[in-house]
C-alpha positions as CSV (number, residue, x, y, z in Angstrom):
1,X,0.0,0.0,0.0
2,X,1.3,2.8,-1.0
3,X,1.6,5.8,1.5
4,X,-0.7,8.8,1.5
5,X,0.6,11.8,0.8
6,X,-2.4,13.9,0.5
7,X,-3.1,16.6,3.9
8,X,-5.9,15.8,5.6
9,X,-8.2,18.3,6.0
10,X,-8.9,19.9,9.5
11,X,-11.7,19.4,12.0
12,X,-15.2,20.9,10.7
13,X,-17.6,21.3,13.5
14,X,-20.6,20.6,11.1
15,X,-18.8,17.6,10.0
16,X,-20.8,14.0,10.5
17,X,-17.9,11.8,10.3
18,X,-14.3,11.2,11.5
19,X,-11.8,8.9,10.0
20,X,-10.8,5.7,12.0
21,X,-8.0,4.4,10.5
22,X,-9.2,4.3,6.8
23,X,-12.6,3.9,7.7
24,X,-15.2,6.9,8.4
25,X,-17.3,6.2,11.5
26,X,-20.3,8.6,12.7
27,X,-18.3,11.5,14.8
28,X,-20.1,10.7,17.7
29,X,-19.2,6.5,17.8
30,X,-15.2,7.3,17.3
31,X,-13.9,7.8,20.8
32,X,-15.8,4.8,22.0
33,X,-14.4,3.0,19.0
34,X,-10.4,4.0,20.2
35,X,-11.0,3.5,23.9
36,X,-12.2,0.0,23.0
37,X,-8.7,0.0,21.3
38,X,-6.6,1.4,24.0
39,X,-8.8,-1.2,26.3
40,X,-6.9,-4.3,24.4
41,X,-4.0,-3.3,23.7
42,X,-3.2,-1.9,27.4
43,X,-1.6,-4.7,29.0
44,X,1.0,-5.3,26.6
45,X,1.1,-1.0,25.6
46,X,5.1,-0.8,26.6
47,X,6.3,-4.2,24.8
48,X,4.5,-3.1,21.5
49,X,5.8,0.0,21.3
50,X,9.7,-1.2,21.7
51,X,8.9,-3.6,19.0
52,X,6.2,-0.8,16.8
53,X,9.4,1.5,16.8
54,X,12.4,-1.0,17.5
55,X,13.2,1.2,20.4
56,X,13.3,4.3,18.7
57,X,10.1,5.6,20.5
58,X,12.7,6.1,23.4
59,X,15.0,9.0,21.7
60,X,12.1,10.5,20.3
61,X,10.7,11.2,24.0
62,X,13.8,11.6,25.7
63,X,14.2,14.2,22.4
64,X,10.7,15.8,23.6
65,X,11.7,15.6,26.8
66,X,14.8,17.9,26.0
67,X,12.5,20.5,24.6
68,X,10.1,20.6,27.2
69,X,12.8,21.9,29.6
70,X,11.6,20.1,33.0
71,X,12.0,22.6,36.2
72,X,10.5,22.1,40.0
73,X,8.3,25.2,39.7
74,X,6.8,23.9,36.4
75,X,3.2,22.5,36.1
76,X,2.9,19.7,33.8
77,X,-0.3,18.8,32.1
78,X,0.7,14.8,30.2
79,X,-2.4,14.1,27.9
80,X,-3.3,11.1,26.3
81,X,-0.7,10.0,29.2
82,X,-0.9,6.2,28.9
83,X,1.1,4.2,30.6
84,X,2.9,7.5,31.8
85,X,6.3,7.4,30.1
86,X,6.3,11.1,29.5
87,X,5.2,11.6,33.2
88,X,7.8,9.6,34.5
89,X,11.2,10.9,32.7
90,X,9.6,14.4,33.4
91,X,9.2,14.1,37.1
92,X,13.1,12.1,37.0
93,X,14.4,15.0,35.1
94,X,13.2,17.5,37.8
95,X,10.0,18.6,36.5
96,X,7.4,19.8,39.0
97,X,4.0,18.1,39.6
98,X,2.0,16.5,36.7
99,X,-1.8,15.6,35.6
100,X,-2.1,12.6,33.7
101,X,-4.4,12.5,31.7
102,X,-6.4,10.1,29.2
103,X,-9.9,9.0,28.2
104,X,-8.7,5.5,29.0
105,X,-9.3,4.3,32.3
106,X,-7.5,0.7,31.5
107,X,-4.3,2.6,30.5
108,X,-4.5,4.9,33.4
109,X,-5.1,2.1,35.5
110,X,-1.9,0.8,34.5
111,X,0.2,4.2,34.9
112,X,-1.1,4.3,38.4
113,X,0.7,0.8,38.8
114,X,3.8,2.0,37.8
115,X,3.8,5.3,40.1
116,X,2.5,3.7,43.0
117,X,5.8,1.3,42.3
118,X,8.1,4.3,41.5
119,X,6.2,5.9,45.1
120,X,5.9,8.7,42.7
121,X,1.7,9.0,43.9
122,X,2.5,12.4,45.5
123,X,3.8,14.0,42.4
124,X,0.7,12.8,40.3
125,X,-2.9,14.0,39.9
126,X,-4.8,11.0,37.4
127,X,-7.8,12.3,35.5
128,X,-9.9,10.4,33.2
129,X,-11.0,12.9,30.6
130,X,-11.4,13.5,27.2
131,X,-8.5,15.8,25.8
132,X,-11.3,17.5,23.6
133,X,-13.4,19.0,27.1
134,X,-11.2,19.3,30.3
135,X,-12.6,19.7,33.7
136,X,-9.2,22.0,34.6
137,X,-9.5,25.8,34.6
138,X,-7.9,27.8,32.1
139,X,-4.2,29.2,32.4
140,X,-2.8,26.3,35.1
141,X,-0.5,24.7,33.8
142,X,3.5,25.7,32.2
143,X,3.6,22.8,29.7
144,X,1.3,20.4,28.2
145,X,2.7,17.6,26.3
146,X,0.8,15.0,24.0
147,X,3.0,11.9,23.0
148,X,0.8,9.8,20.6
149,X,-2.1,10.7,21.6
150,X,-3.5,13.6,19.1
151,X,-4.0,11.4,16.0
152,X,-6.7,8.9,18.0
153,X,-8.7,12.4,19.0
154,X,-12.0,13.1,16.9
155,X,-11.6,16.7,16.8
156,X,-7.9,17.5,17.1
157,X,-8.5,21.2,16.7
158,X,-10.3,21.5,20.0
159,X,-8.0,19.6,21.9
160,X,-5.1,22.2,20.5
161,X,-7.7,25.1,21.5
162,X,-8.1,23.4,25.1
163,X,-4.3,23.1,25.5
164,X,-4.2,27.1,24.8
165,X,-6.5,27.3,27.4
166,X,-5.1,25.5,30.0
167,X,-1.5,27.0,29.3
168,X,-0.4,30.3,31.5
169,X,1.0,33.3,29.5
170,X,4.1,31.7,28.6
171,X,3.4,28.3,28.6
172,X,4.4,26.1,25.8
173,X,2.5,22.7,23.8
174,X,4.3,20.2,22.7
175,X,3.1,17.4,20.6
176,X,5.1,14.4,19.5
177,X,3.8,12.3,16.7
178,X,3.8,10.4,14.0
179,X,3.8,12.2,10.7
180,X,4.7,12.0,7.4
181,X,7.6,10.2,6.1
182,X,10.4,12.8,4.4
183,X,12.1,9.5,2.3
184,X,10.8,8.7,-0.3
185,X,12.7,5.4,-1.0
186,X,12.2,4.3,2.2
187,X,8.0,4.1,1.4
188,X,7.9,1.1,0.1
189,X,9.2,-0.5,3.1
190,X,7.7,1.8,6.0
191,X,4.8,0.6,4.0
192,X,5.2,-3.0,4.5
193,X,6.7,-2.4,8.0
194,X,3.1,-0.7,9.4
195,X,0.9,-2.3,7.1
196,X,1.9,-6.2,7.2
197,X,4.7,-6.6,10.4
198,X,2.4,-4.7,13.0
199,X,-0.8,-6.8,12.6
200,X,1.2,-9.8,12.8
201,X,3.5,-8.5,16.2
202,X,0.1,-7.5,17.2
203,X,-1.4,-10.7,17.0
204,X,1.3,-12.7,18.5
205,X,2.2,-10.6,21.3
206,X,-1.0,-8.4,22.4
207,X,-3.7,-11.4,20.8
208,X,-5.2,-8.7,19.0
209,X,-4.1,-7.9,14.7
210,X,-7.0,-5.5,14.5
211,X,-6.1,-2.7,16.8
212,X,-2.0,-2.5,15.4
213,X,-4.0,-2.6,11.8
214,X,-6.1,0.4,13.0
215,X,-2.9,1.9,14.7
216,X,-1.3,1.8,11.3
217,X,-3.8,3.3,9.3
218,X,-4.4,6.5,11.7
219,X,-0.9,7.5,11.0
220,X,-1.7,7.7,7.5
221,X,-4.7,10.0,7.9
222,X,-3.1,12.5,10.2
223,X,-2.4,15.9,9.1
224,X,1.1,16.6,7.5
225,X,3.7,18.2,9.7
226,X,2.7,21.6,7.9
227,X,-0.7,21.2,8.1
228,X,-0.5,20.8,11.8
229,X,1.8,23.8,12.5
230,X,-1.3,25.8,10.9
231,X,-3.7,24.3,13.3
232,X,-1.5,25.6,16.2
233,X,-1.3,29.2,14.9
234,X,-5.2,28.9,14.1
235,X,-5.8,28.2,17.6
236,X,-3.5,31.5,19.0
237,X,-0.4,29.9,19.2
238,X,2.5,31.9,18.2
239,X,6.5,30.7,17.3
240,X,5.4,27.1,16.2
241,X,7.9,25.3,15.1
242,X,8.3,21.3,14.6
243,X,11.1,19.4,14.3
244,X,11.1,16.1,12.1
245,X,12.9,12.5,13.8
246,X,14.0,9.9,12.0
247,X,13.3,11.2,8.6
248,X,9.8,12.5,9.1
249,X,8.2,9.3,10.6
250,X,7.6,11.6,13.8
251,X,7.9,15.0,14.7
252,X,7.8,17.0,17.5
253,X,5.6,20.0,17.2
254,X,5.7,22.8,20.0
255,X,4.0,26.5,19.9
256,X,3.7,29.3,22.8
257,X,0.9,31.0,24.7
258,X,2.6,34.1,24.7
């Protein structure tokens, strides 16, 4: 299959649909459909992604993690926090206290393991919430920081507007993702990689080919690393800049509330 190369449009309120992997599914049905997903794929979440990325997903977030410039005094807001990687290497490089956040209970669940094992509970805050409407008032928090989270979201423009929201007057939003390859003769294979490997590792290790299908194909519909650096300056973010990793397949993206 050959890789799309087209920009996906963004988020229409008026819309009826949103894409779910290749398919379009009724707006309204789409987070249900991902946390049913992120449900299966949970307990094995960290062993998939070493093997999704053969380890690279580690430099890109100690890479985002570099950026993000951890200090005691700043607030941390981790959505779409998972297992809580992000939350984790922040609060070990020094950062202040953190909410973790995600619509998924089951993968929550599972970061709350891990920090009750670290003892890190004091420094953490867990919300189940849906990135797109945030029970957190506006302008509390120095950094917000999405790590593979933003392409599973229905209407990625209103999480990017709540993020703006939530960030003080000099806050900064940082989004690592997948995005779109910058090698062209390495399609063909990143092709064959995502589209025929991940099902398989999917089935054999996690018992479950359909959700690393679906994983596959959202990459492939979300927006272009361009496209998305418009979507932060559409929402009032100013000095966005991204920076591709290994050759485009993800970028970090990062704007200011200034």
């Amino acid at each position: 299959m050959e890789q799309n190369n087209s920009t996906p449009s963004t988020d229409q309120s008026a819309d009826q649909t949103a894409d779910f992997g290749f398919r379009a599914v009724p707006r309204e049905v789409k987070a249900s459909l991902v946390r049913e997903v992120f449900d299966s794929v949970a307990p094995k979440y960290d062993i998939m992604n070493d093997l999704m990325s053969l380890g690279i997903h580690r430099f890109w977030k100690h890479e985002l993690l570099s950026a993000m410039d951890p200090r005691p005094h700043y607030r941390l807001l981790d959505l779409a926090a998972g297992t809580g990687d992000i939350t984790f290497a922040w609060l070990k490089r020094g950062g202040g206290p953190v909410v973790m956040s995600d619509i998924n209970a089951t993968m929550l669940g599972v970061g709350e393991e891990r920090a009750t094992a670290k003892a890190r509970l004091a420094d953490i805050e867990f919300l189940v919430a849906d990135a797109e409407n945030l029970p957190l008032p506006a302008q509390s928090f120095d950094r917000i920081s999405m790590a593979f989270g933003l392409r599973n979201c229905t209407s990625k423009d209103r999480v990017i507007a709540q993020a703006y929201r939530l960030l003080k007057p000099g806050g900064r939003f940082f989004v690592l993702e997948f995005s779109q390859l910058q090698i062209a003769a390495l399609e063909k294979l990143y092709d064959a990689w995502s589209f025929k490997a991940l099902p398989r590792l999917g089935q054999l290790i996690a018992k479950d080919a359909q959700s690393y299908q679906y994983l596959a194909e959202s990459i492939r519909m979300f927006p272009n690393q361009e496209t998305l650096k418009t979507m932060f300056e559409e929402a009032g973010f100013e000095r966005v800049t991204y920076r591709n990793l290994s050759g485009g397949i993800a970028a970090i993206h990062a704007g200011w509330r200034l």
